[in-house]
Structure formats: C-alpha cells, structure tokens
N, C-alpha and C positions, 0 to 999 in steps of 0.2 A: 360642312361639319357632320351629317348624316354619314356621310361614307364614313369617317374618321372613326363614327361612334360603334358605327356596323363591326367597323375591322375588331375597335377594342373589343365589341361583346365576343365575338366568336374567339378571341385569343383570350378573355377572361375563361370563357364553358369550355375552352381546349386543356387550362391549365387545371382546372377542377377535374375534369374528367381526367387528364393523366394522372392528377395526384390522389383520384381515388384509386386506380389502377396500379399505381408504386407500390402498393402493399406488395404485388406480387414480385416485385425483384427482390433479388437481392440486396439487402443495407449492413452495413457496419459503422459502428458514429466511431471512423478512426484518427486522430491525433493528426491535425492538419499542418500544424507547426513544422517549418522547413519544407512546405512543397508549393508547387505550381501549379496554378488556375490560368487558364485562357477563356474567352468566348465573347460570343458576337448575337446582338439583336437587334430588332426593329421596335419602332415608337415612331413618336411623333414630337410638333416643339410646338410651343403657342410664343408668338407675340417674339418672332415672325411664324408663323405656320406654314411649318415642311415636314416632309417624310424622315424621320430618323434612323439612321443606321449607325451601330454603336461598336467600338471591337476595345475588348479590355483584358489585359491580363494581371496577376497577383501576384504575389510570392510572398507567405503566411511567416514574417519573425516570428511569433506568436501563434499559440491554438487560434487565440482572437483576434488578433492584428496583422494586418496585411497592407501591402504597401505595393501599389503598380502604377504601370501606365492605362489610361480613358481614351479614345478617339472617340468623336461625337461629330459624322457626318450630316447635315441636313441640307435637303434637295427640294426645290420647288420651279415651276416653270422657269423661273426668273431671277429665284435668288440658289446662292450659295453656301454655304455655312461651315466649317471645319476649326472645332475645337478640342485641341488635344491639351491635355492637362495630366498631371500624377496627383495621385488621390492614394488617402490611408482609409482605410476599411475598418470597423468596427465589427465584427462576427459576435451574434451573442448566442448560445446553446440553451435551447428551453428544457427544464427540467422536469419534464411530463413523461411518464412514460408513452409506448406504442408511437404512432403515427408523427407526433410531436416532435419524434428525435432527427426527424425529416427535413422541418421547417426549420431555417436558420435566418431569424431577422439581423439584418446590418444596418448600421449609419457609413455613411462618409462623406468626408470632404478634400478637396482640393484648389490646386493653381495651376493656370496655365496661359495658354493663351489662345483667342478666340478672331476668328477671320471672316470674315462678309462681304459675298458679292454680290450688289445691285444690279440689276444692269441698267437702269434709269440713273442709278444716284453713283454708282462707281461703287470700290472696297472700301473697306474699310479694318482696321487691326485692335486692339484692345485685349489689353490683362482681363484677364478669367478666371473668379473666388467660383467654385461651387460646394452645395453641399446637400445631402439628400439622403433617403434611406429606400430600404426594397428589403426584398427577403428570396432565397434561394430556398428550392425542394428539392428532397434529394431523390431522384428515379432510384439509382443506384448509389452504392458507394463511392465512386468516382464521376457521376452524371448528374447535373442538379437543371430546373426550369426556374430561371430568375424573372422577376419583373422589380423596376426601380425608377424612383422620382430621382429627378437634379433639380435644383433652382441654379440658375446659372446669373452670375452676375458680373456685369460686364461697362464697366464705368465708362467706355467713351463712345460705346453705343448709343443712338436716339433713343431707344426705352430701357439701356442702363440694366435691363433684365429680361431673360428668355427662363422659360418653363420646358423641362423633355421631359416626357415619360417613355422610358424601353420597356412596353409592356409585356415581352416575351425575349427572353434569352437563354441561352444553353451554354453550359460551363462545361468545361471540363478538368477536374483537379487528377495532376497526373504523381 
C-alpha cells in the first residue's frame, strides 16, 4: 500500500503544480453543449486491489449534462477486472470569478456490466450500478486534468462492491 500511496502523492503535487501553472494558458469558459470529450487515466481499485486504467468518452446534451461510454480496466498479478458501463455526468460551473472558472466539479452515475478473473477461483460476470464524483481543470480551453471516485457496485460479486479512484486523467473536449 506504500507504493500506492507514493504514486497518489506525487499525481496529487503534479496536478497542484499544473494547475498553478494554467494561469498561463489560454482559457475561455465556452458553451459545451453538443460537443465531445474523450480521455483516459490511471488509479487504482480497493477490495480487489489493482492497477486502474480508465478510457471514457462524452457527448454534452446539455452545457451540464453529458452522457458516454466508462471502460474501467483493472490489472493485478492474478486478477483481471473489466467494467464498462454508460454513465451521465453532471457538470457544475462555479460562479467565482479568476481561477475558479477552471475547476468544473461533476457527479455521475451509471450501469453496466462488470467481469473478473481469478485465476484460483475462475470468472466471474455481474451487473454494475456506479456512482461517483471528481472535478476537471481546465489547462486550456479544450485540455482539462481530471481525477474521480467510482463506488462500484456489483451484486453477484463476493464483496458485492469495489472502490476506483482515477487519480489523474486528461480530457480532451473537441
């Protein structure tokens, strides 16, 4: 768990130090309504504990609402993990000015379904509710650094529930 914690701190003081440094790009807080977001990041999952790899894309009905596809890879000597689910997004815009117009906290949740492979105990398949929240920063106009909780829940699994955090991801709204 040391290693795990090392990785988060340094992707915690990577994302601080980028986002003191965004000042310098270019930003415009422009109407995201009718367009497309992609991206992909790393985390990790507790309870099973694995390596997370995440690839998700959007597509904004709404300035605030968005609605994609989740893939939620996770990797461990011995186990396998692959949950892909479609999830709506909740976008909220903080009414701050400066720095603020940066930061976009979200909720969401979804369904899907989730797959695990033991190698002792064999696979196993189960429906997948999640739901979670995170917050994007936006470097650019079009470039943001995400990080975001899932609770994942998973009724015919042995602990019925897994934890991800993608503590670092990059978006990009085209």
């Amino acid at each position: 768990m040391n290693k795990k914690f090392s990785v988060v701190l340094i992707c915690a003081v990577s994302m601080a130090a980028s986002s003191a440094l965004a000042q310098d790009f270019q930003f415009s807080d422009r109407s995201r309504a009718q367009t497309l977001s992609m991206g992909g990041g790393l985390g990790f999952t507790l309870s099973p504990d694995l390596f997370l790899m995440g690839v998700e894309g959007h597509y904004f009905v709404h300035q605030n609402i968005a609605v994609g596809p989740l893939l939620q890879f996770g990797v461990d000597d011995n186990i396998f993990l692959l949950s892909p689910s479609l999830n709506v997004r909740g976008v909220f815009d903080l009414p701050a000015p400066g720095f603020a117009k940066r930061v976009k906290p979200f909720v969401q949740a979804g369904a899907g379904l989730s797959y695990i492979d033991v190698d002792r105990r064999g696979d196993d398949t189960s429906f997948l509710i999640n739901m979670g929240f995170g917050t994007d920063v936006y470097l650019t106009t079009n470039f943001a650094l995400e990080t975001s909780i899932l609770f994942n829940i998973t009724p015919n699994f042995d602990d019925n529930f897994y934890f991800a955090w993608q503590f670092i991801s990059a978006q990009y709204h085209f």
